[in-house]
Structures are given as structure tokens and as C-alpha cells.
C-alpha positions in Angstrom: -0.6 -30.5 -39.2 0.5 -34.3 -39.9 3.0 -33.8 -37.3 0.4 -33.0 -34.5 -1.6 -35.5 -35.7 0.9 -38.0 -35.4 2.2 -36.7 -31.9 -1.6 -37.0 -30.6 -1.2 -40.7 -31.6 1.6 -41.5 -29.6 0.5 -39.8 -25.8 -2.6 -42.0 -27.0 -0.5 -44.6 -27.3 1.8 -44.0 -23.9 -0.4 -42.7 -21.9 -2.3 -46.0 -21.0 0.7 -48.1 -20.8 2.3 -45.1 -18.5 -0.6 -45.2 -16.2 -0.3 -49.2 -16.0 3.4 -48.8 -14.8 2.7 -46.2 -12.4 -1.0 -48.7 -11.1 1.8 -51.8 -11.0 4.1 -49.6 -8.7 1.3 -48.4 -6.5 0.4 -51.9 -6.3 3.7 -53.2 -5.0 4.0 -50.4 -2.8 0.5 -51.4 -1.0 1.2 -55.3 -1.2 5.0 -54.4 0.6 3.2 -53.1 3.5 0.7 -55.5 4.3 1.6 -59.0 6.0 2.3 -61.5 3.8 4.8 -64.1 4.1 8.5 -63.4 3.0 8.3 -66.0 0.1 4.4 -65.3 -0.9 5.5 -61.3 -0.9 8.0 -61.8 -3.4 6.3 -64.3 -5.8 3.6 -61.6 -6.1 6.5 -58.8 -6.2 8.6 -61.0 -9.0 5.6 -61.5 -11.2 4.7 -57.9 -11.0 8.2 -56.9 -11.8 8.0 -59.3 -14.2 5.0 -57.7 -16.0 5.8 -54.0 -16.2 9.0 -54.9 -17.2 7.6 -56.4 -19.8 5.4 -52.8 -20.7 8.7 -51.2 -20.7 10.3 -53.1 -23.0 7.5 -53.6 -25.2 6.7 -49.8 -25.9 9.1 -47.8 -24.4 11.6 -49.7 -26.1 9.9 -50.2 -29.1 9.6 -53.9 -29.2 6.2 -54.7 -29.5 6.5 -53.3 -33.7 9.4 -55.5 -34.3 9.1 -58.7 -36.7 8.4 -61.8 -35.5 12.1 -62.9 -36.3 14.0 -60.7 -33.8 11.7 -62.5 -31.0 12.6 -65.7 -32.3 16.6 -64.9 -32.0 15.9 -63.4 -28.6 14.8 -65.6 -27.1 17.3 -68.2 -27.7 20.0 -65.9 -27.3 18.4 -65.4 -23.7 18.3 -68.9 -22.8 21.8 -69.4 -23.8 23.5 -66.2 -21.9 21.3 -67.8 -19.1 22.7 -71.2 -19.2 26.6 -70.0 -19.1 25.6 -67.8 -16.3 24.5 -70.8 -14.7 27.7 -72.4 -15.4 29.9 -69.3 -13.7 27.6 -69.6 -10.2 29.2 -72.5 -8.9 32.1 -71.2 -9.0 30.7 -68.0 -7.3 29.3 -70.3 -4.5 32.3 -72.4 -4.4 34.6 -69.2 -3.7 32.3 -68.3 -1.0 33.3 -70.8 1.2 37.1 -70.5 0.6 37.6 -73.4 -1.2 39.4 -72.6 -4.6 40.0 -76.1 -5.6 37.3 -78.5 -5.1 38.5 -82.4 -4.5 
């Protein structure tokens, strides 16, 4: 019995945040096909992204029951991989134009 119980709980739980994702995608499909600007269009698509990415990883992934602490080594983690990855597309740009060796 406890174990129906508890799977009741989580489609309770899912269910909502499933719905959202599928409402976000429906969303972005509708907003692709009307006529907004190219940069406008993907603000709104990037900020939607943005947002049911963050559903997913908060319950599907089971973050959104993890302490406090593994947020706050995250995030700096984040920001770090971030800034060498900014250090590496210079070089990515650099190569583009056939110039190994800039002087």
C-alpha cells in the first residue's frame, strides 16, 4: 500500500512540471512562426530555453531536494569552466581566419 501511495505522490509531483515543459515547447513552436525579428525571436527563444531547462534539471534531475551547499559549489564551478572556455575561443576565432600565429 505505502508504495502506491508514494508513487501517487510523484505523477503528482511530475505531472505539473511535465505539462509546463510540453506548454513551453508549444509556446516556442507558435512564437517560431510568427514574425518577429531574428534577434527579438531568439531573446524570447533563449529565455524560454533557459526556463524549462531549468524544470528539467530541477526535477527530473533531482536538484531542486539537494542542500543548499551543492548549489553554492555549482555555481562557481560553472562560472569558472565558463571563463576558461572563454579563454580557448580566441583561439577558435583566430584559427578561423588562418592565422596560427598572431603578431
Amino acid at each position: 500500500m505505502s508504495a502506491a501511495a508514494a508513487s501517487g505522490n510523484v505523477l503528482l509531483k511530475y505531472l505539473p512540471v511535465y505539462f509546463s515543459l510540453l506548454a513551453i515547447f508549444l509556446v516556442e513552436v507558435f512564437l517560431s512562426f510568427q514574425h518577429f525579428s531574428t534577434g527579438k525571436l531568439v531573446v524570447i527563444l533563449l529565455l524560454l530555453a533557459l526556463a524549462s531547462a531549468s524544470l528539467g534539471l530541477m526535477y527530473f534531475m533531482h536538484l531542486a531536494e539537494e542542500r543548499r551547499s551543492l548549489f553554492l559549489t555549482l555555481i562557481p564551478a560553472t562560472i569558472f569552466v565558463l571563463l576558461l572556455m572563454n579563454m580557448i575561443w580566441g583561439d577558435s576565432v583566430r584559427l578561423l581566419h588562418m592565422k596560427p600565429f598572431a603578431q
